[in-house]
C-alpha positions in Angstrom: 42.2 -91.0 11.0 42.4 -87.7 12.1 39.4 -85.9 14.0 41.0 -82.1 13.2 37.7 -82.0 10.4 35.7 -82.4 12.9 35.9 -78.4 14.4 34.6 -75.3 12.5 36.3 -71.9 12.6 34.5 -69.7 15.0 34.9 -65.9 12.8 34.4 -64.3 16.2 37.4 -65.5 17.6 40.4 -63.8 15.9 42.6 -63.4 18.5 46.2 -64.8 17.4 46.1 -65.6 20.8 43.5 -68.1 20.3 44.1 -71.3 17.8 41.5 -73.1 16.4 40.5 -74.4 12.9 40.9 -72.4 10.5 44.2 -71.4 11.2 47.9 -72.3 9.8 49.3 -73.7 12.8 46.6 -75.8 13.9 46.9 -77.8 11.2 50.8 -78.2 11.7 51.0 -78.1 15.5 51.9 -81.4 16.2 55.5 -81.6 17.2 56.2 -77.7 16.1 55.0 -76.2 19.8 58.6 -75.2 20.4 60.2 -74.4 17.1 57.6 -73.0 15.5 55.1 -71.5 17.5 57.0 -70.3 20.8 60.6 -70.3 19.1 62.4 -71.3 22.2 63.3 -74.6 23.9 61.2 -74.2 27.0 59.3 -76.9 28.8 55.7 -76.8 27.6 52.9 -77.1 30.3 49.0 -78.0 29.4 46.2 -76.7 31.1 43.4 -79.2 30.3 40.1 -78.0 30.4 41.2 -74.5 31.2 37.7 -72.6 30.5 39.2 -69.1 30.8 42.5 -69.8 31.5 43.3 -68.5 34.8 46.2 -71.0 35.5 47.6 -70.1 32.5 48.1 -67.4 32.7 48.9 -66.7 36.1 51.4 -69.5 35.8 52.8 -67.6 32.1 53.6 -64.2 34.8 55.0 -66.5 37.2 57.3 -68.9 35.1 58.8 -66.8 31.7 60.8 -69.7 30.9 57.9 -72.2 30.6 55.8 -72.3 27.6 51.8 -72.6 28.4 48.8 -73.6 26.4 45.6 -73.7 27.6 42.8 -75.9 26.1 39.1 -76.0 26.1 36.2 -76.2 23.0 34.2 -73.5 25.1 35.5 -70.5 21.9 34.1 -67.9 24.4 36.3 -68.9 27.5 38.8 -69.2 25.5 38.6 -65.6 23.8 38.4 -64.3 27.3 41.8 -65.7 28.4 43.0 -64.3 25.0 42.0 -60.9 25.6 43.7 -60.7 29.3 47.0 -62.3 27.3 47.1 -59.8 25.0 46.3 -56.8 27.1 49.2 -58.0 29.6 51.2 -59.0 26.4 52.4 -62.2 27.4 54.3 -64.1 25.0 54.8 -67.5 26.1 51.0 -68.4 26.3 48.3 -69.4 24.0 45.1 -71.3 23.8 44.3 -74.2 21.9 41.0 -75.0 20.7 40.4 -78.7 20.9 38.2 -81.6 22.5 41.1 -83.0 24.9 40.7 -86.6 23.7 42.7 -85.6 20.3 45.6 -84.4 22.2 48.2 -86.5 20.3 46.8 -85.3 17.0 48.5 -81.6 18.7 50.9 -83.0 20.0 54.2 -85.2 19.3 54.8 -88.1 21.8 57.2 -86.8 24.3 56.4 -83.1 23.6 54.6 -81.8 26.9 56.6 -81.4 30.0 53.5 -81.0 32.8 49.9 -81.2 32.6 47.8 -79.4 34.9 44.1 -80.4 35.4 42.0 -77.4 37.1 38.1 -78.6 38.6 37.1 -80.6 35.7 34.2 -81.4 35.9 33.7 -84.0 38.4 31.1 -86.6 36.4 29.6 -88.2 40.0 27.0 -90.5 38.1 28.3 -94.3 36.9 27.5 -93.9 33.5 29.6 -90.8 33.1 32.7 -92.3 34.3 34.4 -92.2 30.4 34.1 -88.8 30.8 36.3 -88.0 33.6 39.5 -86.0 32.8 41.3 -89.0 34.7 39.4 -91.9 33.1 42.2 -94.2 32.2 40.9 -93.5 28.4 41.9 -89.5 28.7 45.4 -91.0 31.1 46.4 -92.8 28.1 46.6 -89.8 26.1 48.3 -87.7 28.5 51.1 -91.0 28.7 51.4 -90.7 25.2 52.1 -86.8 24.8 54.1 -86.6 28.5 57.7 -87.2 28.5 59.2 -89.6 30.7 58.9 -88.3 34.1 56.0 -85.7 33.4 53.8 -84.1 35.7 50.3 -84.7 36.0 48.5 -82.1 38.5 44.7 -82.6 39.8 42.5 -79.7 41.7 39.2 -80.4 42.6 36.7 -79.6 45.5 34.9 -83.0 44.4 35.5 -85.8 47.0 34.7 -89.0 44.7 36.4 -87.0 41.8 39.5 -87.3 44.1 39.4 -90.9 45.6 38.5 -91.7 41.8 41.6 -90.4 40.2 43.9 -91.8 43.3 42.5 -94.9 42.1 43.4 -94.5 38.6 46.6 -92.6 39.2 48.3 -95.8 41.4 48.4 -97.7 38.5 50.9 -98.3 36.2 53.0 -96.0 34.7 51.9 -93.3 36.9 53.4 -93.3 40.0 51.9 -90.8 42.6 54.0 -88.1 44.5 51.3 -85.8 46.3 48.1 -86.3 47.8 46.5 -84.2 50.4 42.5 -83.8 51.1 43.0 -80.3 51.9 45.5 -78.1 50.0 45.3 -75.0 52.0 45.9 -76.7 55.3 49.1 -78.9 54.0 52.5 -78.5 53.4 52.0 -78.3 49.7 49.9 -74.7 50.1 52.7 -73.0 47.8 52.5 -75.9 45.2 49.6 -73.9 43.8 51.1 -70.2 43.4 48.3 -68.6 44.9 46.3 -69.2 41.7 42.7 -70.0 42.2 40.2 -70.8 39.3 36.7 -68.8 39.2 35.1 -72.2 39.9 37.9 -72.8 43.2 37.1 -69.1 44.9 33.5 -70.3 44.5 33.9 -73.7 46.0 36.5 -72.5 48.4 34.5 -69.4 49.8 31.0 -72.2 50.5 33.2 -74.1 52.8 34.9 -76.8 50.5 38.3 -78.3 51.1 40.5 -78.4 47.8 42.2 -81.3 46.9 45.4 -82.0 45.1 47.7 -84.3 43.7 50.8 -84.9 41.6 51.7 -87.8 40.2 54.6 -88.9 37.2 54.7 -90.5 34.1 57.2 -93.4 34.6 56.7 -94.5 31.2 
């Protein structure tokens, strides 16, 4: 049964960049991204947990031909990635409001051509394990809205976030591509396009490596 009752419109968001209950499209989203919404064929990359959206939209400048939504719940992150969209009037990116476990409720299976993952929050105790963005729960959902062959990228300055989702991400039908302890020191240093999160500047700048990892859907 669907969860989309579940959210209440938030009047102080009313920025078309934002789209959240209440609104046409988010109750017809799933499996319209391209025809509808964006009215292209371009891939369409997530950003999970994207707070205010900075790889979003500093992907959006970098990549015109590449569709990006950003989702969180937090309205007021969102609305701040909105504002910067709109005053920079980009086009091919927009934010979703949603919790991230009712992604295939958004989305049609097969739909989403990359997921990026940005500093989630890491969950360290045992009893928050369910809630880790890479809890084979929330993988399950990315399978199901990833095409074949789909990226799945992970940042994070959290050492047992990391060796958590390497464990996780090994297992069928992931199959992992990258892994390095310490982006800025590897060979993958460009993989990231120079975009740091407000959360990575902070970690980076007190003396934490930043990891990273790519891995494919081999569905």
């Amino acid at each position: 049964m669907s969860r989309r009752k579940e959210y209440k419109y938030d009047l102080a968001i009313r920025s078309p960049w934002v789209i959240q209950s209440g609104k046409d499209f988010f109750e017809s989203s799933r499996g319209q991204w391209r025809e509808s919404y964006f009215q292209n064929k371009h891939p369409i990359v997530l950003e999970l947990g994207c707070g205010r959206g900075e790889y979003s939209l500093g992907l959006a400048k970098l990549f015109p031909d590449k569709n990006f939504i950003g989702i969180d719940i937090k309205g007021d992150r969102l609305a701040a990635g909105a504002r910067q969209a709109e005053a920079e009037g980009l086009k091919n990116v927009v934010f979703l409001r949603i919790h991230i476990q009712h992604l295939p409720e958004f989305f049609a299976e097969n739909e989403v051509d990359e997921i990026w993952i940005t500093f989630p929050d890491p969950r360290p105790k045992d009893r928050d394990e369910k809630k880790r963005l890479t809890f084979p729960y929330f993988l399950s959902k990315y399978q199901t809205v990833l095409k074949s062959q789909g990226i799945v990228h992970l940042k994070t300055d959290s050492d047992s976030l990391f060796e958590y989702s390497l464990e996780q991400l090994v297992k069928e039908p992931w199959q992992l591509l990258i892994q390095t302890w310490d982006l800025y020191q590897s060979e993958w240093n460009q993989d990231h396009y120079g975009i740091k999160t407000r959360f990575e500047e902070m970690f980076f700048q007190k003396g934490f490596s930043i990891k990273y990892l790519r891995a494919i859907n081999n569905k």
